[in-house]
Structure formats: C-alpha cells, structure tokens
C-alpha positions as a Markdown table, in Angstrom:
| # | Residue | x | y | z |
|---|---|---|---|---|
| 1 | Unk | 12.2 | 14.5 | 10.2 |
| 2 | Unk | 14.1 | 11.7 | 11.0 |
| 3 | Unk | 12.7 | 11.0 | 14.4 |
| 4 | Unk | 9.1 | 10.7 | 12.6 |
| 5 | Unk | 11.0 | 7.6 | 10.1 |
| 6 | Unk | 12.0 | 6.1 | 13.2 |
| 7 | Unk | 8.7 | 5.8 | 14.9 |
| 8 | Unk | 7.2 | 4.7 | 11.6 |
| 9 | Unk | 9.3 | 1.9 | 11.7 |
| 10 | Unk | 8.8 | 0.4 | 15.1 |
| 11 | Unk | 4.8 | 0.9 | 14.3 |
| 12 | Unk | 4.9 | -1.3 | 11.6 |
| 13 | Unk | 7.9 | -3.6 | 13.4 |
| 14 | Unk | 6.1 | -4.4 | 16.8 |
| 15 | Unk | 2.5 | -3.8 | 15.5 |
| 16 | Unk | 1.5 | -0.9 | 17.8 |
| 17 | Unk | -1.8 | 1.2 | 17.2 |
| 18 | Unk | -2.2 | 4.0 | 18.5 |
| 19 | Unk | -4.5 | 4.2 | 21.9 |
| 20 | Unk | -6.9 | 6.1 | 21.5 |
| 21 | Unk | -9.5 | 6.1 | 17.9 |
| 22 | Unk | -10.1 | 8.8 | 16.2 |
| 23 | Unk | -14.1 | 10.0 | 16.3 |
| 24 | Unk | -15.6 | 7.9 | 12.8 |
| 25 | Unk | -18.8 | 8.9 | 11.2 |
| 26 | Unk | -19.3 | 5.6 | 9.7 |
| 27 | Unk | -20.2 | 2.4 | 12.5 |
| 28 | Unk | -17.2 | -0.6 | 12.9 |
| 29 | Unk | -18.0 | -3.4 | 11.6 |
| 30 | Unk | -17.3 | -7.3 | 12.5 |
| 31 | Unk | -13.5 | -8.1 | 11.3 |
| 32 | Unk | -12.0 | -11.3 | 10.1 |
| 33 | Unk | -9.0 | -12.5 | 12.5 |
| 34 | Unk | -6.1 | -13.1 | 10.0 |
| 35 | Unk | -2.4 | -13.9 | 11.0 |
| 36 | Unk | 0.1 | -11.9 | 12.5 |
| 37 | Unk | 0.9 | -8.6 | 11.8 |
| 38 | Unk | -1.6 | -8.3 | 8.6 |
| 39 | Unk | -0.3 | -5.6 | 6.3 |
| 40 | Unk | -0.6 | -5.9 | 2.3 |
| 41 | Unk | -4.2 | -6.7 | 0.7 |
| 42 | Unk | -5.3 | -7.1 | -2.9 |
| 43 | Unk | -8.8 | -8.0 | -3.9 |
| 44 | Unk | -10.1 | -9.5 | -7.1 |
| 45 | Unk | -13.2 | -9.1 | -6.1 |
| 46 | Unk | -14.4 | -12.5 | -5.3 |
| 47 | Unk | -11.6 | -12.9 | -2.9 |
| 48 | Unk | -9.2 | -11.3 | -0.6 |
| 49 | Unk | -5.7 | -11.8 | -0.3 |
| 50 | Unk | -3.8 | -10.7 | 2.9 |
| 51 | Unk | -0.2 | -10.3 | 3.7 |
| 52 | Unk | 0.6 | -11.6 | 7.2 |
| 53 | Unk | 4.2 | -10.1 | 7.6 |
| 54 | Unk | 4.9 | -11.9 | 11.3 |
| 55 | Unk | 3.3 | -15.2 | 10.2 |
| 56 | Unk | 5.1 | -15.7 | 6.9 |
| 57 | Unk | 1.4 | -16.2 | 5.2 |
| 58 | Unk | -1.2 | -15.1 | 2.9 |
| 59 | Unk | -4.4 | -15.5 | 4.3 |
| 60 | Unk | -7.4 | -15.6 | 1.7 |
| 61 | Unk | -11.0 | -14.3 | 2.9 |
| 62 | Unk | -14.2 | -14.5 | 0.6 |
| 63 | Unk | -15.4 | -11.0 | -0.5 |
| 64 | Unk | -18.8 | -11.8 | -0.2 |
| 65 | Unk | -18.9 | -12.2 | 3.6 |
| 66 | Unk | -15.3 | -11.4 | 5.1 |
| 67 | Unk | -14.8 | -15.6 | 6.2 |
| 68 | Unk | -11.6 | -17.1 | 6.3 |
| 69 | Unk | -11.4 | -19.8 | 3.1 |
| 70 | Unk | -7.1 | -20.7 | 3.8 |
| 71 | Unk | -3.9 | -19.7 | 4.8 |
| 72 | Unk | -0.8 | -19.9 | 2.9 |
| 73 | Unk | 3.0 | -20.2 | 3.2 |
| 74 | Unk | 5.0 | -18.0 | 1.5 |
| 75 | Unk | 8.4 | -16.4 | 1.8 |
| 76 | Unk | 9.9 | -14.5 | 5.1 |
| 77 | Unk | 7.6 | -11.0 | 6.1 |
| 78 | Unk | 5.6 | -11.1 | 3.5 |
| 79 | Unk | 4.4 | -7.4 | 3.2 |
| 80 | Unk | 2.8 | -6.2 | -0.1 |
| 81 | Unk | 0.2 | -8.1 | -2.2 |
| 82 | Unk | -1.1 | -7.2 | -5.8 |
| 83 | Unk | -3.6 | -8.6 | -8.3 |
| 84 | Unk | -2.2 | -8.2 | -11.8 |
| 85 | Unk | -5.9 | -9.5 | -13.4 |
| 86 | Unk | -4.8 | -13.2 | -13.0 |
| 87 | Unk | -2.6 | -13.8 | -10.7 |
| 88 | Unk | -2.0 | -12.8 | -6.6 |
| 89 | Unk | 1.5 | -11.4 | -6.0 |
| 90 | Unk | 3.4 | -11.4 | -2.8 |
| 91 | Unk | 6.6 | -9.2 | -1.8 |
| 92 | Unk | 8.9 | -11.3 | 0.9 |
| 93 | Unk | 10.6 | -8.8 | 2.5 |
| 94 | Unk | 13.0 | -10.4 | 4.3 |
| 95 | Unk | 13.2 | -12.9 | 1.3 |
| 96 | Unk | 14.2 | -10.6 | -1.1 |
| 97 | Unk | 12.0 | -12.1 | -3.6 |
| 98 | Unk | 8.0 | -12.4 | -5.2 |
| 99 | Unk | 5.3 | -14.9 | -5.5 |
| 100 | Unk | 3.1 | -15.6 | -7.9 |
| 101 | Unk | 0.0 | -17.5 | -6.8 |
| 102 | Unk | -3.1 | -18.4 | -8.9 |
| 103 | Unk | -6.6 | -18.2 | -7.0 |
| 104 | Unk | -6.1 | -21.3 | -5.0 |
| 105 | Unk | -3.3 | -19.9 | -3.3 |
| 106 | Unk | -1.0 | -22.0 | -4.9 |
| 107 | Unk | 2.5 | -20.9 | -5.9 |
| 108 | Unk | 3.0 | -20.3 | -9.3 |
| 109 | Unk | 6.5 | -19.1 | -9.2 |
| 110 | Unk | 8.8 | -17.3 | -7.3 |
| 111 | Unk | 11.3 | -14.4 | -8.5 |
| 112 | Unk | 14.3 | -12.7 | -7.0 |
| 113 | Unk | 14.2 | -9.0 | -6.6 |
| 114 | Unk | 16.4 | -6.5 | -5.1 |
| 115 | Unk | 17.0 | -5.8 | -1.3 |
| 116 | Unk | 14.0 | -5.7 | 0.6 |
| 117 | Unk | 11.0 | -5.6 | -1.3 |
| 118 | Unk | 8.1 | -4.0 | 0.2 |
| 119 | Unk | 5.8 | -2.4 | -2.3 |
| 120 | Unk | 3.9 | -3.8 | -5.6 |
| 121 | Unk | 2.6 | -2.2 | -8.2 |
| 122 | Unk | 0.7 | -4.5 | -11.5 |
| 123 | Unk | 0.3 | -2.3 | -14.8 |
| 124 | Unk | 0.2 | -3.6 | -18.3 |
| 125 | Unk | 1.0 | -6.5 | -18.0 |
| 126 | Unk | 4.6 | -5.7 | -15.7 |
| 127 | Unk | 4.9 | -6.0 | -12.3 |
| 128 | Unk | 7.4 | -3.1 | -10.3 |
| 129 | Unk | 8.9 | -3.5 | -7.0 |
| 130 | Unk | 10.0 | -1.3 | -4.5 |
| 131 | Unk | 13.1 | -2.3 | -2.9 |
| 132 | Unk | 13.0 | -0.5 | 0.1 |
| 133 | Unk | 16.4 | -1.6 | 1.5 |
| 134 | Unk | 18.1 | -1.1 | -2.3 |
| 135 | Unk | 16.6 | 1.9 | -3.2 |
| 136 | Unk | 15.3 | 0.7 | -6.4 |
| 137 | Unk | 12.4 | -0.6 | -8.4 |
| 138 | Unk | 12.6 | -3.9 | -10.4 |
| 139 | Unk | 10.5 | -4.3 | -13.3 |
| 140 | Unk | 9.5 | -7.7 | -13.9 |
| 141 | Unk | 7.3 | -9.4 | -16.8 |
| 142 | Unk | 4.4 | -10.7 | -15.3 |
| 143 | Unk | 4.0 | -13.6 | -17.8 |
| 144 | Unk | 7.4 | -15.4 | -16.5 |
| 145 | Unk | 8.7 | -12.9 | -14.1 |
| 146 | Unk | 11.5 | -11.6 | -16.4 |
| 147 | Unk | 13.6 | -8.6 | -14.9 |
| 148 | Unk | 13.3 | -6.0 | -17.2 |
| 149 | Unk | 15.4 | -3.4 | -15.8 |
| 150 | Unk | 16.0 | -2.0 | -12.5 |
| 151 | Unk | 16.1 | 1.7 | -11.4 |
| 152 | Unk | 17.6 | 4.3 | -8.9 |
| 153 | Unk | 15.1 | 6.0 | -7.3 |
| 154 | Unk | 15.0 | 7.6 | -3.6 |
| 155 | Unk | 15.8 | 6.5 | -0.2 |
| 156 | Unk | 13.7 | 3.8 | 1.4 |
| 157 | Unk | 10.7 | 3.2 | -1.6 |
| 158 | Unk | 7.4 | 2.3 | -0.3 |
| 159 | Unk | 4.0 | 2.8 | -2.8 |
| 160 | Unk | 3.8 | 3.4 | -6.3 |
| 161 | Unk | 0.9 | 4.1 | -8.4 |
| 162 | Unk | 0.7 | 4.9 | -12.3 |
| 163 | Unk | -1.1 | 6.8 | -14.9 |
| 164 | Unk | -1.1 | 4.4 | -17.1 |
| 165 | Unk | 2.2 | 6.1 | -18.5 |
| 166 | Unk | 4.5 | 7.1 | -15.9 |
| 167 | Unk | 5.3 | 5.2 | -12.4 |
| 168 | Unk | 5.5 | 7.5 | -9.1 |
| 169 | Unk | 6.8 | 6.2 | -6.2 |
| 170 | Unk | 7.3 | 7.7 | -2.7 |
| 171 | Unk | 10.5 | 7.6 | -1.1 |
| 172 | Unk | 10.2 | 7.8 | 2.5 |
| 173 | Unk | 13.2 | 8.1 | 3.5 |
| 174 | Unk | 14.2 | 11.6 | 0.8 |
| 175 | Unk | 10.6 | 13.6 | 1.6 |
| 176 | Unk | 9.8 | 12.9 | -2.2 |
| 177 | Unk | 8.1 | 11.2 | -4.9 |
| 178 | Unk | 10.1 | 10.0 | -8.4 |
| 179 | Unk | 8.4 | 9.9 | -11.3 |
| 180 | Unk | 9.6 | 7.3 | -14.1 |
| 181 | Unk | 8.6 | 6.5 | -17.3 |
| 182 | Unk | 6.8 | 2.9 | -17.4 |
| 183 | Unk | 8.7 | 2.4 | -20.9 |
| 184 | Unk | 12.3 | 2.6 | -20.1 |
| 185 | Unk | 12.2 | 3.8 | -16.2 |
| 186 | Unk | 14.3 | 7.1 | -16.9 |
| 187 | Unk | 13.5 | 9.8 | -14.2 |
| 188 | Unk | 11.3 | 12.3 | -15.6 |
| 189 | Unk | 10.9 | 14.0 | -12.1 |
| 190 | Unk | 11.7 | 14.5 | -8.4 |
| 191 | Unk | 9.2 | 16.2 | -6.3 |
| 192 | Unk | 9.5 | 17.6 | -2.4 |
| 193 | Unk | 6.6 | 16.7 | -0.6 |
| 194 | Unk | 5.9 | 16.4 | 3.3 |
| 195 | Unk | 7.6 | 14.5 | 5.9 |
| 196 | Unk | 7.8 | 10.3 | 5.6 |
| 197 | Unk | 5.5 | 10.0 | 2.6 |
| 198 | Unk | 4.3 | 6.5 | 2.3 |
| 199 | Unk | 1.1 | 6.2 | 0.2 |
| 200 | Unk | 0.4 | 7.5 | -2.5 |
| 201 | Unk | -2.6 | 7.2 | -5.1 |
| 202 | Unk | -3.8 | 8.7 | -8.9 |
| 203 | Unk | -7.1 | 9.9 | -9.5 |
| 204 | Unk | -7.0 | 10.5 | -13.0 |
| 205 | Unk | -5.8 | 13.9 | -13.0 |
| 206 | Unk | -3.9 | 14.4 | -9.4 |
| 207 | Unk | -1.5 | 12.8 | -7.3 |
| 208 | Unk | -2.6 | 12.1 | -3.7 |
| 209 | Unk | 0.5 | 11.6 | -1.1 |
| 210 | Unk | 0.2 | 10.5 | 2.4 |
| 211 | Unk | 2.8 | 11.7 | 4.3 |
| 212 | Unk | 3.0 | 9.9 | 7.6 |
| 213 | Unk | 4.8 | 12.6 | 9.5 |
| 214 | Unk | 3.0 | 15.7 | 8.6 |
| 215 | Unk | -0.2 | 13.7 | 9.2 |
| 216 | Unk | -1.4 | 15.4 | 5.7 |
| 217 | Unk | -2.2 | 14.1 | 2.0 |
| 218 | Unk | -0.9 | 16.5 | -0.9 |
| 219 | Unk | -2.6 | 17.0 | -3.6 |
| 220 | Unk | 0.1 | 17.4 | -6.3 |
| 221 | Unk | -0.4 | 17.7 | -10.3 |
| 222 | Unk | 1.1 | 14.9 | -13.0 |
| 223 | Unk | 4.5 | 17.3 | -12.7 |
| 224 | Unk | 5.1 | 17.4 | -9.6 |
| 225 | Unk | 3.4 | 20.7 | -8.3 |
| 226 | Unk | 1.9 | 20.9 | -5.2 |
| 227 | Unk | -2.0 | 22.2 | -5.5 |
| 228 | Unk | -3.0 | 21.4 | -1.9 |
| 229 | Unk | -2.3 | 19.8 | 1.4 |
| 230 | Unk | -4.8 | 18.5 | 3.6 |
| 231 | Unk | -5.4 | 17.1 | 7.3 |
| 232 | Unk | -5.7 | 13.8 | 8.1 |
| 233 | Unk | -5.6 | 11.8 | 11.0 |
| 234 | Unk | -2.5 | 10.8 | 12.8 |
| 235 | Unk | 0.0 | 8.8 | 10.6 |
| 236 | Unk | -1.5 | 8.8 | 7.5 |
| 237 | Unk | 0.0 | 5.5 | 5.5 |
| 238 | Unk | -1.9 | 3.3 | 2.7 |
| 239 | Unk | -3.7 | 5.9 | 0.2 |
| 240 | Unk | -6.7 | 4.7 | -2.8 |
| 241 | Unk | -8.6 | 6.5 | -5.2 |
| 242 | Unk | -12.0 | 5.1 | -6.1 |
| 243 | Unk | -15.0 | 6.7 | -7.3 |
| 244 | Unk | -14.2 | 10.2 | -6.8 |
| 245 | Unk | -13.1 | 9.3 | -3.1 |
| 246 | Unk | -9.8 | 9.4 | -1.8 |
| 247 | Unk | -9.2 | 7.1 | 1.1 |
| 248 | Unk | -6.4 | 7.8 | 3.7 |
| 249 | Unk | -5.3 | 5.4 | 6.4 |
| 250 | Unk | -4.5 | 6.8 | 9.7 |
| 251 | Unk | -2.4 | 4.5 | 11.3 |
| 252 | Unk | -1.9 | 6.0 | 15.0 |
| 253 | Unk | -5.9 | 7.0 | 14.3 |
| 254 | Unk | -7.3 | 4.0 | 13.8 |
| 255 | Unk | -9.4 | 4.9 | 10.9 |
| 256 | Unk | -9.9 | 5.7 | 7.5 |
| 257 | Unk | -10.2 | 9.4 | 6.3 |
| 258 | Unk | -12.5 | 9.8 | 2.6 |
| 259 | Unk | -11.3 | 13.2 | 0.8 |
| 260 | Unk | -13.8 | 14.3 | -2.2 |
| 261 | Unk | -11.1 | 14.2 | -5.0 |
| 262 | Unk | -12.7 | 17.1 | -6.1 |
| 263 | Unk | -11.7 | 19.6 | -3.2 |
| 264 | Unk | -10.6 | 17.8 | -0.7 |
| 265 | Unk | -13.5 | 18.1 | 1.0 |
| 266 | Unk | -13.5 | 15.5 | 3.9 |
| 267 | Unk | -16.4 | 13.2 | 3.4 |
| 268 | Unk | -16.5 | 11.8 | 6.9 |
| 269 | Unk | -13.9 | 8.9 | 8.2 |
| 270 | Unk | -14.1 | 5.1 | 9.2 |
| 271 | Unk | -13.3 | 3.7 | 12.2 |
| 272 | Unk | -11.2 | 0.6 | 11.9 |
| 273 | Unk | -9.3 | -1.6 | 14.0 |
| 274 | Unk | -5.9 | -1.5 | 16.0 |
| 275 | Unk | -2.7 | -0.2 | 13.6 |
| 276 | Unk | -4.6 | -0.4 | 10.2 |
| 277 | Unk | -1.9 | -0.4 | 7.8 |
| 278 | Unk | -3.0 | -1.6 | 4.5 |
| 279 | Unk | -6.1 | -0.4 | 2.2 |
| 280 | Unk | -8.0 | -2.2 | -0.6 |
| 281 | Unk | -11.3 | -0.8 | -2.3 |
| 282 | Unk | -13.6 | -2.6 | -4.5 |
| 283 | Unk | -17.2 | -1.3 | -5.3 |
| 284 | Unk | -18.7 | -0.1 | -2.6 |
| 285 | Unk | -16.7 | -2.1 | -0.3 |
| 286 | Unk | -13.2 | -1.0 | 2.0 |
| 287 | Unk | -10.9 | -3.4 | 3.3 |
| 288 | Unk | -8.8 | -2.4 | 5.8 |
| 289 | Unk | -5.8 | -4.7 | 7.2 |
| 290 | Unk | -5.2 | -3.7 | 11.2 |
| 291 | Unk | -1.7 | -4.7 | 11.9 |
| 292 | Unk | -2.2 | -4.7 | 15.7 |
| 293 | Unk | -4.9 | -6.5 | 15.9 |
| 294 | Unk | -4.3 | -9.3 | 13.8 |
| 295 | Unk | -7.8 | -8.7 | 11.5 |
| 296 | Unk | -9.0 | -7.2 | 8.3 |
| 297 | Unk | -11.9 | -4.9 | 8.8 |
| 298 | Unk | -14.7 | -4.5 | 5.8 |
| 299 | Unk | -16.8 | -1.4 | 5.1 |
C-alpha cells in the first residue's frame, strides 16, 4: 500500500521510533552515541563503520568494546556502508555518489553513481548500488571504482544480497524482488512479495524478505517462490543471515526478531534502541544502528 511507503519514509526522514518496545527476551545493553540519524553499518570485525545520514559522517567504533575511535566527513546523507574485504564503502545519498575509505577512515576515492544511492552490496570483487531515486543498480569494480554496467530494476531499490551467482534486490516501491545475474545483470526474475519490502537476506538455500508494511519476512526459494511468511514485529526493515539465524529489525518495535532459518521458528527477539534501522552481525555479536536515538546498540 502506498500509505505504508509513505510512513516508511518520514520514519527514516525525521528519525521517529516507535513509542512503545516490543517485549525482548534478550537484556539491552549499553550503546555507543554516534551522530545523527545513524543508519548503514559494516563491520570488519575489528572495527565498526557507521553511516550518520543527518550528520554527513561515518563514525568508526572498536568491535571489541563498542567505544568511539573517530568521526568522518563524507558526502551529503550518507546511508549505506559495506566492507568489500579491504576497503569501507559509503553510499551519499543526496551526493549521488560512493566512497571508498581504508581502515583509517580516510578517503580513498570517490565514484559517481546513479540518482540516489541508498543500498550496497560487495561480491567478488564488484561493488552494486541501488539507486533508489533512478531505479537502477550500478555495478562498479571495486579495484578503481570502474562502472561496469547499469541496470533497470524496480521502483525505489533498497537491499540486495547474492548467492554468489545472482543479485536480488527489493524494490520497495513495486511489492517485489528482481533477480539479476552477477555476470551481465540481465533479469532472470521478478517476484511479488508483501507490502514495502526493504531487507532482504540469503541463507544458502532461501531468500528471506522483510516487508515493512506487512510486518512479515517471506521465506521465498532461489526462483522466486514463496515457501513461507512469518510475523515479525512492527516495520520490519534491515534483514541478516548468520549462523542458521535470521535476524529481522523491527523498526516501529524497537527490536530485533531471530527466526531459526530452518522453520522459522522464532528464537526469541532483542530489544534495541529508538528507530533501529540498520543490522550488522559478526560472530556472536549484533550491531544494531537506532536512527532515533543517535546510538549503535551491541548484543
């Protein structure tokens, strides 16, 4: 529905949480005060990397302990953040461009992209971005940031994942989820799924989508079939897979829901801060980026 886009939208613009949290089997712990309206966030497992979208910054945190090492300038409403192995990448939204920064934070280089990029995906040895404004994803090379093509996919992009030979990406904006080949970007696919998908996450075998007006996540085969949908909490947004465990983010909740990848079976939720937006797993640990209350929240 429509109406549900729209209130997506001014969530993630003026950085409202919901008001009440949903109940959380798992305690809250201490979070790390970052800049303004924190939403991507990558780890490389020594460090953190966080997207502040209102503060035009990257904010990096050590792993270890959650502190605050620096804070970085980057482009205008920086967004998304990925970790290609080596490098940090940034999406500017409002810059229409990337960033590549080494572990110091420094810039490396910057790239042009298309019109409002908002989502990153790193995957042998390419980087893809969603331009949620152009409808499109750019494929760029990460070793100089070479365009490599660019491709039609649905309205308003947001998350992509891969499966090591195929890129899905949800489109908010169409109720679906394109599937690409990594190669040459054709469209090998198109696939209904609920209302304002937004996250979305590969498991080896399945296809998780969050769809942040159904407050769901499908569970959908490598071709696009739908095997199950489950409940969530209220507007479900970043998904990950990791260790069997699917993790949802429930932005008007404010917590994280763990699905057994298995079944589905709910494994019990986290309880995070304000408007959590943005989801990072490494090991045993969850990092959580809560876009109303300015903070990244480790599990």
């Amino acid at each position: 529905m429509r109406m549900n886009r729209i209130i997506l939208c001014a969530l993630l613009a003026s950085l409202v949480g919901a008001a009440q949290a949903q109940t959380a089997t798992t305690q809250l712990t201490p979070a790390s005060q970052v800049g303004l309206g924190p939403e991507g966030i990558a780890t490389d497992g020594t460090s953190v990397f966080v997207a502040n979208q209102f503060s035009d910054t990257v904010t990096k945190l050590r792993a270890s302990d959650g502190s605050v090492v620096g804070s970085y300038t980057v482009g205008h409403r920086p967004v998304a953040v990925a970790f290609d192995g080596a490098f940090f990448w940034v999406a500017n939204y409002l810059s229409n461009n990337v960033m590549k920064l080494d572990s110091s934070g420094a810039v490396v280089a910057t790239y042009a992209t298309g019109d409002g990029p908002g989502g990153l995906l790193a995957t042998n040895g390419n980087i893809w971005v969603a331009n949620r404004n152009a409808n499109t994803l750019t494929k760029l090379r990460g070793s100089d940031g070479l365009t490599l093509g660019t491709y039609e996919v649905g309205e308003r992009p947001i998350s992509m994942t891969t499966d090591g030979k195929h890129i899905y990406v949800t489109n908010n904006n169409s109720d679906s989820v394109t599937k690409l080949s990594e190669s040459n970007g054709v469209v090998a696919g198109v696939f209904p799924v609920g209302d304002g998908p937004f996250g979305i996450a590969f498991d080896g075998g399945s296809l998780w989508v969050a769809n942040f007006g159904s407050n769901n996540v499908m569970k959908l085969t490598a071709d696009g079939m739908v095997a199950a949908a489950y409940k969530v909490g209220d507007g479900p947004l970043s998904a990950v897979f990791s260790e069997g465990v699917v993790y949802v983010v429930n932005n008007g909740g404010d917590s994280v829901t763990k699905l057994s990848a298995l079944d589905g079976t709910s494994l019990g939720s986290i309880a995070v801060g304000r408007g959590p937006v943005g989801l990072a797993v490494s090991g045993k640990n969850v990092w959580v980026t809560n876009s109303g209350g300015n903070s990244v929240t480790k599990r």
